[in-house]
N, C-alpha and C positions, 0 to 999 in steps of 0.2 A: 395392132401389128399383124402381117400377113401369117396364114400358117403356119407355113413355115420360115423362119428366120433361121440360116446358117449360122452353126458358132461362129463366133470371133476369136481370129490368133492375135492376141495382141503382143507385139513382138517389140521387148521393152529396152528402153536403151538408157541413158542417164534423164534426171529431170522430173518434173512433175505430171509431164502428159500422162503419162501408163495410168498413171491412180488416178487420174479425171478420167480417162476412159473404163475402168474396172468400176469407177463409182458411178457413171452413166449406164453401161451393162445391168448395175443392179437396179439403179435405180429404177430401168423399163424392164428388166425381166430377162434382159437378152441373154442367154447360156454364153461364154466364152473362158478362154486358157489363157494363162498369160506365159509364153517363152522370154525368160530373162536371160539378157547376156554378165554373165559374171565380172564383178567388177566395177560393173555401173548402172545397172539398174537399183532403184530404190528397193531391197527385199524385206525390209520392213513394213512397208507400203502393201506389200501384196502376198503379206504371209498367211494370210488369212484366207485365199482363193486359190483353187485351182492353179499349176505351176509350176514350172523345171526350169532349172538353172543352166547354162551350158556354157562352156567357154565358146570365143568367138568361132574358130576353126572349125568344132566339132558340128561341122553341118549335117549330117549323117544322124547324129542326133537329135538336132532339132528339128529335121523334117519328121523323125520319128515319133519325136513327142505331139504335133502339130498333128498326126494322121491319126492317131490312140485316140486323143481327145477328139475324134471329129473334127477338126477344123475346116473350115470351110472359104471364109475369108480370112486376108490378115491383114494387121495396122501397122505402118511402122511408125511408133513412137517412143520419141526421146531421142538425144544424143548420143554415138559411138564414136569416140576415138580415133581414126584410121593407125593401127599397127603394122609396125614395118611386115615386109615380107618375109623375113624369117623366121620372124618369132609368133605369128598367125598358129605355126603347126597344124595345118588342113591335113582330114580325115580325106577318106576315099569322096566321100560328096564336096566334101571343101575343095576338093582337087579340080571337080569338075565345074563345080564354080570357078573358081579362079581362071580358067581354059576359056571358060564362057565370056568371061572377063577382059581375057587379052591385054592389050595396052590400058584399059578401062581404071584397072586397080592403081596406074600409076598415072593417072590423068585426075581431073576436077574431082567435085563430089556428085556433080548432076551428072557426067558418064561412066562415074560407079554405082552410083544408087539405081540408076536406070538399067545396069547390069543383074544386078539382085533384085527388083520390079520382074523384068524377064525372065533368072531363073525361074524364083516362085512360078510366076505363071503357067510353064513348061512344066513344073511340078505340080500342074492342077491345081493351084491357089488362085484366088480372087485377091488381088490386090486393092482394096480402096483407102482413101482417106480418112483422117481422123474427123474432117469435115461432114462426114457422111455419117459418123457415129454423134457427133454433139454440135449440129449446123451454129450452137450460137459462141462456137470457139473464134466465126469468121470475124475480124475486125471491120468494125462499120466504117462510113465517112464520118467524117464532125469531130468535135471537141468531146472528148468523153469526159463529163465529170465538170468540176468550179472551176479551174483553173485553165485561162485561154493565155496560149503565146502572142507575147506584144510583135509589132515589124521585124524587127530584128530577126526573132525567132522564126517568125513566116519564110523569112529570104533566107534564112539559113538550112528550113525545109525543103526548098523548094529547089538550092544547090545541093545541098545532100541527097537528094531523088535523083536527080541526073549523074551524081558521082557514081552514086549504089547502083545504079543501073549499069550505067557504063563498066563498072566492075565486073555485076554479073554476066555480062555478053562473055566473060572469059573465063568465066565461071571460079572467082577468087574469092568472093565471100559476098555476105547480105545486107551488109551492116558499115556503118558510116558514122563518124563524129561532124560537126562543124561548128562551128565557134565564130561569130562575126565573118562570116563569109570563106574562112582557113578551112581548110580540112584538118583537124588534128592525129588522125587514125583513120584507119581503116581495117576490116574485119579478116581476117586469112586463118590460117591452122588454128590459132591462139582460143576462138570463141569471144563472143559477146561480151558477158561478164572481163577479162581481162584486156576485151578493149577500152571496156569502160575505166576500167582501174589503172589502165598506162595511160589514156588520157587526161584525167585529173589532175597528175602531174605536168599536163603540157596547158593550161589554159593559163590565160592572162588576165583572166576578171574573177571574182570570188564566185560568181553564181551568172551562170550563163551558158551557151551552147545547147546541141541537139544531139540525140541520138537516133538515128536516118535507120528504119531498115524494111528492106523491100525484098518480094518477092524477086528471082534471076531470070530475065528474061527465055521462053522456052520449057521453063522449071515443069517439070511431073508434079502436078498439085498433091499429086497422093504422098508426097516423100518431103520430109525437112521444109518445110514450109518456116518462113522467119516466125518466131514469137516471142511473146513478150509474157513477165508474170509481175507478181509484186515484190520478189525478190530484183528484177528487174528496176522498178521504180527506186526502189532503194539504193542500188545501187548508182545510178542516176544522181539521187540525193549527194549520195555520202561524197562522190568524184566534182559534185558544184556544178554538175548543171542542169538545164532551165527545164527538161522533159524531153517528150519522147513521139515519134512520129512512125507510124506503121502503115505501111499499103492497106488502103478497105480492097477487101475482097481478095487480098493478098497474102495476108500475114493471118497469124493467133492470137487472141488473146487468152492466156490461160487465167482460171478462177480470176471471172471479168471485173466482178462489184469488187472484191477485194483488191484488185491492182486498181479499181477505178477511186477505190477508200484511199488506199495508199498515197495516192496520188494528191488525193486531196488534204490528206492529212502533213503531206512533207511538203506541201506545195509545187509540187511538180506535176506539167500538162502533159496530156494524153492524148494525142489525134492520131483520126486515122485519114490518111489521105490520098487520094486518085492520085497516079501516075498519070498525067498526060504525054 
């Protein structure tokens, strides 16, 4: 490692990322903080490190805790919520975010996220990727794992690529079902997980279909990048269908061998594949 290595703010949201980045940190040595947002980060996961809790609003705070610790870069990982506008309750820093913001707050999630990219920045932060902390989070090309999708399932990745995309040009969500060439869902407010669980109930063979999800064309790599994990696969399984397709070079895979076990073990495929 160089010299010097800048702490990491790892700045936590819902989900498993934070604790594979806090277990990479230790794993190499690298000093970092982790700012959780209340609510929905995992705080069991990270009671054990370095760490301040804050409600979303209170920005004013968390730049404070971020600057005590040294912070130097930050991550942003896991999932937030988008809360309405009035019940945020922004401090005097949340204010000026929000200002920064503009119409931003009430548009997609790529020209919000890309708003708070900015502020940090302007706050002296180094923004990067969770990619840049554990490069083997990127999803590869190929078949990961025993289990390969028959034709059916190829043509169904292959129209679920061009739906997901077409999606994200408007920035509505990453993610996609298809089922014998239908579209069953698609991804919006809701989240991954309860796309998967309302499409279950819309399929018409016991075991079959895709779960499509791509990078948004345009997308900040450093921010919400699609990913997949082994609660992922499972749920896959449980809603009846055939596996799961993720952009190489696009998407996450979190704790790999274990979604790639998963996978094998429920019988459900795992690719990762080029958008052309």
């Amino acid at each position: 490692m160089p010299s010097h290595t800048p702490t990491l703010g790892i700045i936590a949201g819902n989900g498993r990322l934070p604790a594979q980045l806090v277990e990479s940190c230790e794993a190499t040595g690298r000093k970092f903080f982790v700012l959780a947002f209340e609510d929905y980060a995992d705080m069991e996961a990270i009671r054990h490190v370095p760490h301040a809790a804050v409600r979303l609003g209170a920005v004013g705070e968390a730049l404070e805790h971020l600057r005590k610790a040294g912070v130097e870069e930050v991550v942003m990982a896991g999932s937030v919520k988008r809360p309405s506008f009035f019940s945020l309750r922004p401090d005097a820093a949340g204010a000026k975010l929000l200002a920064r913001m503009g119409t931003a707050f009430f548009s997609g999630d790529d020209a919000l996220l890309g708003a708070i990219v900015s502020f940090l920045e302007e706050e002296g932060f180094k923004v990067i990727g969770s990619d840049e902390i554990m490069g083997g989070l990127v999803a590869p090309s190929g078949i990961l794992g025993k289990i390969k999708p028959d034709t059916c399932a190829k043509a169904d990745i292959a129209h679920g690529m061009r739906v997901a995309k077409a999606l994200g040009e408007l920035d509505v969500g990453q993610a996609v079902i298809v089922e014998h060439g239908y579209v069953l869902g698609v991804e919006a407010a809701e989240g991954t997980d309860a796309l998967i669980e309302r499409c279950g109930a819309l399929k018409r063979e016991a075991r079959g279909g895709v779960l499509v999800k791509v990078r948004k064309p345009g997308q900040d790599a450093r921010v919400d990048l699609p990913a997949i994990g082994p609660q992922t696969v499972e749920k896959v399984h449980a809603a009846g269908l055939g596996g799961i397709a993720i952009e190489a070079d696009g998407g996450l895979i979190l704790d790999k061998e274990k979604t790639i076990a998963t996978g094998d073990t429920l019988g459900v495929f795992v690719v990762g594949v080029r958008h052309e």
